[in-house]
C-alpha positions in Angstrom: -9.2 0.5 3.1 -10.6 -2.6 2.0 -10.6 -4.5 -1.4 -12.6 -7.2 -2.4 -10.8 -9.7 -4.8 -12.6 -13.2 -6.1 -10.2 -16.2 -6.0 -10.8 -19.0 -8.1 -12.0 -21.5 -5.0 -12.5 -18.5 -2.4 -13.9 -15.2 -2.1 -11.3 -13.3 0.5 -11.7 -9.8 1.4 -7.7 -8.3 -0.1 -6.6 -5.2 2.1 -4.6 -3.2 0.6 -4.6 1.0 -0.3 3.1 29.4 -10.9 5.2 29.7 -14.1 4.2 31.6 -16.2 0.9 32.0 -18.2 1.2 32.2 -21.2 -2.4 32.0 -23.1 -5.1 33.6 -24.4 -8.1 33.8 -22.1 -11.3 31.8 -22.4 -14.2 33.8 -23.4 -15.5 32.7 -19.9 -13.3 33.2 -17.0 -13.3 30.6 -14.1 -11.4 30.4 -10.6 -8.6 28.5 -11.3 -7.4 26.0 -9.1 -3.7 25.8 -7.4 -2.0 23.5 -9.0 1.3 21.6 -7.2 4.2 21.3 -9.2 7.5 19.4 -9.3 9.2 21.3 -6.0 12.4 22.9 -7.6 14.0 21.5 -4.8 13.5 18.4 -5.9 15.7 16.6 -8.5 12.9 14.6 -10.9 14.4 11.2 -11.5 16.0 10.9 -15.0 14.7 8.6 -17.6 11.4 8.5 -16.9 9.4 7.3 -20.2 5.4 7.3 -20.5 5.4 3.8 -20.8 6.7 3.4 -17.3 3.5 5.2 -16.1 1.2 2.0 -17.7 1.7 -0.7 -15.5 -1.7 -2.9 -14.0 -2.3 -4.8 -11.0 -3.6 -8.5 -12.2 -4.2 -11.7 -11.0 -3.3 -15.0 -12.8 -6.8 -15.7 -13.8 -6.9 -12.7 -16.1 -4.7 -14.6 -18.3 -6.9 -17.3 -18.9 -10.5 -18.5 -20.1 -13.4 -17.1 -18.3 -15.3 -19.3 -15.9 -17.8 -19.4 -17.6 -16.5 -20.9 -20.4 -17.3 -24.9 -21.0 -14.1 -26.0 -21.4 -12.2 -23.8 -19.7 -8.4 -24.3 -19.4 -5.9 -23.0 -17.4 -2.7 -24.3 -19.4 -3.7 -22.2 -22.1 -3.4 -18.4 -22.4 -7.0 -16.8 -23.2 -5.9 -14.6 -26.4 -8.9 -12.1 -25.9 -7.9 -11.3 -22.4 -3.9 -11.5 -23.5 -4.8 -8.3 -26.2 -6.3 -6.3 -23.2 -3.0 -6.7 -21.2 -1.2 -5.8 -23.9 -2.4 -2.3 -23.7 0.2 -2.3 -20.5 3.8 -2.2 -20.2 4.0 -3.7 -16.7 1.8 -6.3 -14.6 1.9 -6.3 -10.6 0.7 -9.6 -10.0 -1.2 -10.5 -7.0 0.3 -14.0 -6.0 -0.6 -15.7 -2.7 1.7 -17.8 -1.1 -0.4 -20.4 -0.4 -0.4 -21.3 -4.3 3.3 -21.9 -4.1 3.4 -23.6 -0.9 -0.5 -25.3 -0.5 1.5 -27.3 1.9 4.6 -26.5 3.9 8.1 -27.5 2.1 6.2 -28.4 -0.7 7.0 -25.7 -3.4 5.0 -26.0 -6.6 5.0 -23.2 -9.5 4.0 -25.2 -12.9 1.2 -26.1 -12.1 0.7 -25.1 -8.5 -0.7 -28.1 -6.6 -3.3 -25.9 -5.2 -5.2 -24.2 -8.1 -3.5 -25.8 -10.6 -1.8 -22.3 -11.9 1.2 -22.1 -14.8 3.4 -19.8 -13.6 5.6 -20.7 -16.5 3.2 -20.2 -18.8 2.0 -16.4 -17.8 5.6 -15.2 -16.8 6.7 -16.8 -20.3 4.2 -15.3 -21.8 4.7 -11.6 -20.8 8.2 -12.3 -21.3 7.7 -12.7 -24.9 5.0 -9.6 -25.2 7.8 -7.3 -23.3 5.9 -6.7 -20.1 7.7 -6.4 -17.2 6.5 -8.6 -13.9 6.3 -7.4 -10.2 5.6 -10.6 -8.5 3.8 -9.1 -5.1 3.8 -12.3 -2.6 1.5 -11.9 -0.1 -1.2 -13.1 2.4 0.0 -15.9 4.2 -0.4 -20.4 3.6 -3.5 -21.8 5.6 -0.6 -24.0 7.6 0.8 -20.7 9.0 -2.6 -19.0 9.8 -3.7 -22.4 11.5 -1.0 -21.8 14.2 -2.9 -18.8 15.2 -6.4 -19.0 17.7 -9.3 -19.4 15.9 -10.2 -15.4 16.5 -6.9 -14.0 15.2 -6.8 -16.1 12.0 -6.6 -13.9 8.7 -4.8 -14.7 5.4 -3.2 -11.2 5.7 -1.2 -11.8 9.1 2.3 -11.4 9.2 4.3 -13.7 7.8 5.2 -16.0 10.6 3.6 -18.5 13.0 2.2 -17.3 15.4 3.8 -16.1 19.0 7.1 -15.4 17.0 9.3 -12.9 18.0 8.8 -10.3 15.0 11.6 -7.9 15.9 13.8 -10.9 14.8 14.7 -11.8 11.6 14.4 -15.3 12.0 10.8 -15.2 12.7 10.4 -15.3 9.0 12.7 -17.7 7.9 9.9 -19.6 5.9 9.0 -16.5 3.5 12.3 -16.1 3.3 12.8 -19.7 1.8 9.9 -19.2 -0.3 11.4 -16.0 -1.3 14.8 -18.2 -2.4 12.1 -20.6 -4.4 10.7 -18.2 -6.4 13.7 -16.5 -7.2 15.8 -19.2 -7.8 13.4 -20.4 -10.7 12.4 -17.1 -11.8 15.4 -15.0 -11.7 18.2 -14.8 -13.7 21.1 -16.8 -12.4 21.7 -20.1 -13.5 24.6 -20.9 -11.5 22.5 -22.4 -8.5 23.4 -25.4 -6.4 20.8 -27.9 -7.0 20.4 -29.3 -3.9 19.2 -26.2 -2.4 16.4 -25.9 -5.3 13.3 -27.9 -4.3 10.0 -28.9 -6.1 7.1 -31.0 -5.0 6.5 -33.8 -8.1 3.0 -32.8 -8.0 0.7 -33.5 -8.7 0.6 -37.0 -10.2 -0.6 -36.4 -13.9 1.9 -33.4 -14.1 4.1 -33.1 -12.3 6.6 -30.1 -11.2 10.2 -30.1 -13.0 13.0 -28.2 -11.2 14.1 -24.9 -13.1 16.5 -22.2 -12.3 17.1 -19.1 -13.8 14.6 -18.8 -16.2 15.3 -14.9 -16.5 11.1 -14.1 -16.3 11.1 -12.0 -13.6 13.0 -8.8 -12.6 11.0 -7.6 -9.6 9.8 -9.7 -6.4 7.7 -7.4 -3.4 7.1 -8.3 -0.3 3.7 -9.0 1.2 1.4 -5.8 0.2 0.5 -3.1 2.7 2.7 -4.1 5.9 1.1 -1.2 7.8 -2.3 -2.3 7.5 -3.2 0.1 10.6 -7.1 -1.5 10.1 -5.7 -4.7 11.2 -4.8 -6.5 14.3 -1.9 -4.8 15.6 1.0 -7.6 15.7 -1.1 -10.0 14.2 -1.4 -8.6 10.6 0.5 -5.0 11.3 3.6 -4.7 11.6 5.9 -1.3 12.0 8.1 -0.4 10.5 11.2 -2.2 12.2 9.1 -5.1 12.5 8.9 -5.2 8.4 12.0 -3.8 8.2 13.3 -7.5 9.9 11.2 -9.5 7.5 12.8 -7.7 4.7 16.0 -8.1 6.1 14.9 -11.8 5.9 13.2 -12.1 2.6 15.5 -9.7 0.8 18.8 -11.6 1.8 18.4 -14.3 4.6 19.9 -11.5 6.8 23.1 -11.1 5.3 23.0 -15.2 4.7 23.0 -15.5 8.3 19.6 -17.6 7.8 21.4 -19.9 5.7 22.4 -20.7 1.7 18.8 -21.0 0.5 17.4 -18.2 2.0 16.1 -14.6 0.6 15.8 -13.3 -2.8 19.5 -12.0 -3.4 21.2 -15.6 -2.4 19.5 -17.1 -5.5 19.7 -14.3 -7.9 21.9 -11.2 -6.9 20.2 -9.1 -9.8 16.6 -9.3 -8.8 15.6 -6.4 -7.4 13.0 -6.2 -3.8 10.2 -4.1 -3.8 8.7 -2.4 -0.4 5.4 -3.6 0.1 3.1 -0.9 -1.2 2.4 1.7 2.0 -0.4 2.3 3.1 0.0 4.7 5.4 -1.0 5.3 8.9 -4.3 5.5 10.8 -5.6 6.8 6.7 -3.3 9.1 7.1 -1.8 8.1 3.5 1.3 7.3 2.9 4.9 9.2 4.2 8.2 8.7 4.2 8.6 8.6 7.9 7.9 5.1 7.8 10.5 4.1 5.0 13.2 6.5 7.5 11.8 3.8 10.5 13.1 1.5 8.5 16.4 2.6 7.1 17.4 3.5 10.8 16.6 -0.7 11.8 18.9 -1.2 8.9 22.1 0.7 10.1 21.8 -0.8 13.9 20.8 -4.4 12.8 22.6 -4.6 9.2 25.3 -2.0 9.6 27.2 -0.4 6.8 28.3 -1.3 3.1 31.7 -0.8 1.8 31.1 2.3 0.5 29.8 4.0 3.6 26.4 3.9 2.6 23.6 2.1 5.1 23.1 -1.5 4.0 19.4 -1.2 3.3 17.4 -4.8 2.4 15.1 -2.9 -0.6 15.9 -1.5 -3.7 12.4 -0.1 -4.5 10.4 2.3 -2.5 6.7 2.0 -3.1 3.5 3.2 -1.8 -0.3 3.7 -2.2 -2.5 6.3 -2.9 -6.0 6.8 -4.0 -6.6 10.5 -5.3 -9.7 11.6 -3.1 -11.2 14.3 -1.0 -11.2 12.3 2.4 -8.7 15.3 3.2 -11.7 17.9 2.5 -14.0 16.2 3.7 -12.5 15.3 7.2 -13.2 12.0 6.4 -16.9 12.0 6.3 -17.9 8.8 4.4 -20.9 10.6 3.0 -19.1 13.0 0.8 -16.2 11.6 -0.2 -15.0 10.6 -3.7 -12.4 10.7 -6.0 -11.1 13.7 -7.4 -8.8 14.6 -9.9 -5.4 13.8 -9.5 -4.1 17.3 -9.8 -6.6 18.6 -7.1 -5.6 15.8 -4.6 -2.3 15.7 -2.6 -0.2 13.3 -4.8 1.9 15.6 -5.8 2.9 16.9 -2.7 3.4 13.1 -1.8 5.4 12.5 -4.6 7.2 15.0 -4.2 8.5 14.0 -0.3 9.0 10.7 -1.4 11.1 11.2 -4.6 12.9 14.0 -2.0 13.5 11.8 0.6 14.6 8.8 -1.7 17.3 10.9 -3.0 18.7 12.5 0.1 18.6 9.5 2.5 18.1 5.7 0.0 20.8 6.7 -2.8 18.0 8.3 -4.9 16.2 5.1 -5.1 13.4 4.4 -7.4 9.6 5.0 -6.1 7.0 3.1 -7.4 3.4 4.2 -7.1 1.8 0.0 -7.4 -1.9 1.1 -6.6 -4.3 4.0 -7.8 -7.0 4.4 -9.6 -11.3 5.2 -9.5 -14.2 3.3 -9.1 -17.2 3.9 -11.5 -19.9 2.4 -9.0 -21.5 6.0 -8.0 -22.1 5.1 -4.8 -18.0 3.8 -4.0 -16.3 6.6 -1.7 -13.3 6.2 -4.5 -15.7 6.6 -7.7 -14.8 9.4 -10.7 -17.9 11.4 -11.3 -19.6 12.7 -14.3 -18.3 16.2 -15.7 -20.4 18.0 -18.0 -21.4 15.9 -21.4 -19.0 13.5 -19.8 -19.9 9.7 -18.9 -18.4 8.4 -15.5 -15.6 6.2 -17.6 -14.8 9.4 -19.8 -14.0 10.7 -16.6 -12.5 8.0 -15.2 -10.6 7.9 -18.8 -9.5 11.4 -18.2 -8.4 11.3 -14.3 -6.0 8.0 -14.8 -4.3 9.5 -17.9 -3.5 12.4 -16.1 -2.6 10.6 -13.4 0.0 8.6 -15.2 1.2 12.2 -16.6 1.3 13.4 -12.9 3.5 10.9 -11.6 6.1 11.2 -14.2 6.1 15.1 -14.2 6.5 14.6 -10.2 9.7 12.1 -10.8 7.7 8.9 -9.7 9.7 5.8 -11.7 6.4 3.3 -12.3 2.9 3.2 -11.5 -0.1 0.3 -11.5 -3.2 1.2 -11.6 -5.6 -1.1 -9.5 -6.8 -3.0 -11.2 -7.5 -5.0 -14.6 -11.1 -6.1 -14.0 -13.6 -5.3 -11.7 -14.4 -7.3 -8.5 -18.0 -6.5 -8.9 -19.4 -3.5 -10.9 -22.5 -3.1 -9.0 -20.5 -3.3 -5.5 -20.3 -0.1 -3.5 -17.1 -1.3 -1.9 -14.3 1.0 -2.8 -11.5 0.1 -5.1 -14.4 -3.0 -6.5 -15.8 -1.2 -9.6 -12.4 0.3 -10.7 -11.5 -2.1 -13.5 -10.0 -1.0 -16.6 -11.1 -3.3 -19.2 -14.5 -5.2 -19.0 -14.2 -9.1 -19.1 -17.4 -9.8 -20.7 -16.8 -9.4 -24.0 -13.0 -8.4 -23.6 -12.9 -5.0 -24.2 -11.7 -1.9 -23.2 -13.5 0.6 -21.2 -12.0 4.3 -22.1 -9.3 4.4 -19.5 -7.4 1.6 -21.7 -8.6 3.5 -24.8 -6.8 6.5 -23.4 -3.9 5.0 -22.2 -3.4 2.6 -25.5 -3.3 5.1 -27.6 -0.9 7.7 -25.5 1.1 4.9 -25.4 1.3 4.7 -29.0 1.5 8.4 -29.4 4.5 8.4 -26.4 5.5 5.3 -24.9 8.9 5.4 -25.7 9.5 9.2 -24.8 11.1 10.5 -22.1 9.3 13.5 -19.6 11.6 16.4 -20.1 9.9 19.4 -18.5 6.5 20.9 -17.7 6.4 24.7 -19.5 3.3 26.0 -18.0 0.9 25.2 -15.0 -2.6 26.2 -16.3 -3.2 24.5 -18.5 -0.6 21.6 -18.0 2.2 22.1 -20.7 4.2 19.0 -20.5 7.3 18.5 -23.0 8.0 14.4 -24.0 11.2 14.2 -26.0 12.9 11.0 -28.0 15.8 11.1 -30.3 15.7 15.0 -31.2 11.5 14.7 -31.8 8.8 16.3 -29.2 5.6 15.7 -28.0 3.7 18.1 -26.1 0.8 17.1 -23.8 -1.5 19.6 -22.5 -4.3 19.7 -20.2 -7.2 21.7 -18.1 -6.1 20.2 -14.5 -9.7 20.7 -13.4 -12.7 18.8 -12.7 -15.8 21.1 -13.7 -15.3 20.6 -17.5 -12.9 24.2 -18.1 -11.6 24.8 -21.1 -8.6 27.4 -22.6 -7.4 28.8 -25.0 -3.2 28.4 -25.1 -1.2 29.5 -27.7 1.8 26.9 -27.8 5.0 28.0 -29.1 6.9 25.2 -31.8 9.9 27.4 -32.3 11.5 26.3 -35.7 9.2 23.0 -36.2 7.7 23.4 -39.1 5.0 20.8 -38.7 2.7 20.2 -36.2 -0.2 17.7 -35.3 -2.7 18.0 -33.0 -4.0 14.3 -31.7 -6.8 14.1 -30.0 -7.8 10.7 -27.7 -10.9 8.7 -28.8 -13.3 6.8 -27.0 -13.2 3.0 -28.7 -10.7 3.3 -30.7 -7.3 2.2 -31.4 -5.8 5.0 -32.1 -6.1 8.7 -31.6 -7.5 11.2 -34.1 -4.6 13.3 -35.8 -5.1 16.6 -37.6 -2.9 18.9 -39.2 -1.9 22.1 -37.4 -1.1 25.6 -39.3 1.9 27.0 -37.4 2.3 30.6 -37.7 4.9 32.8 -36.2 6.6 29.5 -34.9 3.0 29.2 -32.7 -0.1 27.3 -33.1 -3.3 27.5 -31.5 -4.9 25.1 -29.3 -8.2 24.5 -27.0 -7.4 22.3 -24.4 -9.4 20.9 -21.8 -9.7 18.2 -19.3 -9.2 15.4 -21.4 -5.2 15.4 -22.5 -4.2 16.6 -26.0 -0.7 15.8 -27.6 0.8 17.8 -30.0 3.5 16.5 -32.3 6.5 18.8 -33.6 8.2 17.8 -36.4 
């Protein structure tokens, strides 16, 4: 799967990637489809809020003037852009290596000698705006890919020189420092020895100032997509006991066998290490069997913690996946597209993921960091036009319930790639799936949607789903509920559902709007402790007081 993502100096190619029924007929019937829900096997992770299912993949230039702009800064956050982020809760950020280490030993984070980025400034910023960072280092320093032959070089190699032994820990010892860096200056402890902190004064006019726990970020992931199976195998690929070693590496020097100022966890203990988002296999999406790869490498190479338990080097799972038909389809580029999310097989993916997490990693968190549609109508990922409804009211519709999906399936976070386009008119997949438009600086209706469910039930939690068809989906918060309800169908159905309110005596219907702020709210006459409803593809909520 291939993305296309414009740096600010380069253009490089990024490669990623049955209860029961309760309602009143529609006056005309349709084939409904099967719909997957949470297996009752399958203990759904507790405290799962909506506002965990809003996170966006960015990069540091969304923070900041256009290029186009005259005088365009970078020490200064773009306000226009810094409202459209604020729809979010969390950002991935997309941070290459080579920013923070342009040359090697030379760290650099405020400003970045190559670039001239403000780390500081943007992780500050979110900070302040309560938006939780996932720094995702990847790609690898033109110094490291230099060591390779001229017809193996790629950003996205490994992370290590080449020829280097990548069964071994060791082999990534310079990722791993990096990794100590980053963390020392962005985590939380503040009790580091300053002699193993390093900063380049760089450049001349402005130079870098060492800082240690700044407290700005709580997540750090390594690389993205370490089974890129449509890359050079050992040169960019690894498996999973090869990655497993490098986060061994990253996530702790190797139980500080690589030394004081090496890995995430021997600067800041607290800061937590996120898999590298999965990919999966030959297209094969995502599974778990590589994640169990992994944890095996761990018991033979890291052994066992005090309480019995394998001592794994992660403490997030994460993985990819696009919602498509390239299962349908048998992979035939011609006809494949998105789908919706409900009709694809992320629930069932979810589902063995969230199942094997709590059987085998502790019932670890799993984070879902990239999904999403392109509008381009000629991209093998794009949403498609449903009835009256535009390709973004679609595209609107499929990522809401998406971020619904997840939650209901017991998925902790998702980030849907990405903020901004690459390039609308580019039939590349993943290219045209932004969700806000820069020029301008608005929102397209995916952030429309998701702004104001957010508003309607960010801070609730996902309780329980009451009906398959359509979706009944109960959001709770200090004794109040929410109910979310929709058509999980992509041919423009619509039913009739009668929901029950038990002893509420108020209810209020809100209904999502295209360019606006905030949904449409309308006062509901309960009767018999019911009210009536039509819902369709596009989510409704429905307030109980």
């Amino acid at each position: 799967m291939t993305k296309i993502v414009s740096l600010s100096v380069l253009t490089l190619i990024v490669t990623l990637s049955c209860c029961s029924k309760n309602k009143l007929k529609s006056s005309t019937e349709t084939e409904k489809p099967e719909v997957d829900q949470p297996d009752q096997g399958v203990s759904v992770t507790a405290g799962i809020t909506f506002g965990d299912m809003l996170g966006v993949n960015v990069f540091e230039w969304d923070f900041l003037e256009p290029k186009s702009m005259p005088d365009r800064n970078v020490k200064y956050i773009y306000e226009p852009k810094m409202n459209l982020i604020k729809t979010f809760s969390a950002v991935r950020h997309y941070l290459d290596w080579n920013w923070l280490e342009s040359t090697q030993g030379e760290y650099s984070f405020s400003p970045t000698v190559a670039g001239g980025w403000d780390y500081d400034m943007i992780y500050e910023r979110c900070k302040q705006e309560g938006i939780l960072i996932l720094s995702c280092i990847k790609t690898i320093p033109t110094w490291m890919m230099n060591s390779y032959p001229s017809s193996q070089r790629d950003l996205e190699n490994v992370p290590a020189f080449s020829g280097k032994d990548l069964n071994d820990p060791r082999s990534y010892m310079e990722y791993a420092q990096l990794a100590f860096q980053f963390a020392a200056r962005y985590g939380s402890n503040k009790n580091i020895d300053p002699d193993l902190v390093s900063v380049v004064a760089k450049p001349h006019w402005d130079p870098n100032v060492k800082k240690v726990g700044l407290g700005l970020v709580k997540y750090v992931e390594c690389n993205n997509e370490p089974d890129r199976w449509w890359k050079q195998e050992k040169v960019a690929q690894q498996s999973p006991e090869e990655y497993a070693a490098n986060l061994s590496a990253f996530y702790d020097g190797h139980k500080g066998e690589l030394g004081p100022h090496v890995g995430v966890k021997a600067a800041d203990p607290t800061m937590k290490v996120v898999i590298g988002g999965l990919a999966g296999y030959q297209n094969q999406g995502p599974t778990p069997q590589f994640i169990d790869a992994m944890i095996e490498w761990c018991r033979k190479n890291r052994g066992y913690r005090s309480d019995g338990s394998v001592d794994l080097c992660f403490d997030v799972i994460n993985y990819h996946l696009y919602s498509n038909n390239q299962q349908q389809v048998n992979n035939n580029l011609s006809q494949r597209q998105g789908i919706a999310p409900e009709l694809s097989k992320a629930s069932e993916v979810a589902d063995d993921f969230v199942k094997f997490a709590k059987e085998n990693a502790d019932n670890m968190e799993v984070w879902v960091t990239e999904l999403g549609y392109d509008i381009n109508q000629r991209s093998t990922q794009r949403a498609v036009p449903i009835g009256d409804k535009s390709v973004l009211e679609t595209q609107a519709d499929w990522n809401l319930r998406s971020a619904l999906l997840y939650a209901r399936h017991g998925v902790s976070r998702i980030f849907y790639y990405m903020l901004y386009d690459v390039n609308e008119n580019s039939t590349t997949q993943y290219a045209s799936s932004g969700m806000v438009v820069e020029q301008g600086a608005k929102r397209r209706p995916t952030s429309d949607y998701l702004l104001q469910a957010r508003k309607l039930i960010g801070d609730y939690y996902y309780q329980k789903t009451i009906n398959d068809d359509p979706i009944v989906d109960v959001y709770s918060l200090d004794g109040k509920s929410v109910y979310v309800l929709t058509v999980p169908d992509m041919e423009g159905r619509s039913e009739e559902y009668e929901l029950t309110v038990g002893d509420g005596k108020q209810a209020t219907l809100h209904e999502l709007q295209v360019g606006a702020d905030d949904s449409k709210a309308t006062k509901l006459t309960v009767s018999g402790g019911k009210v009536k409803l039509k819902v369709t593809e596009t989510p409704i909520f429905v307030e109980v007081l």
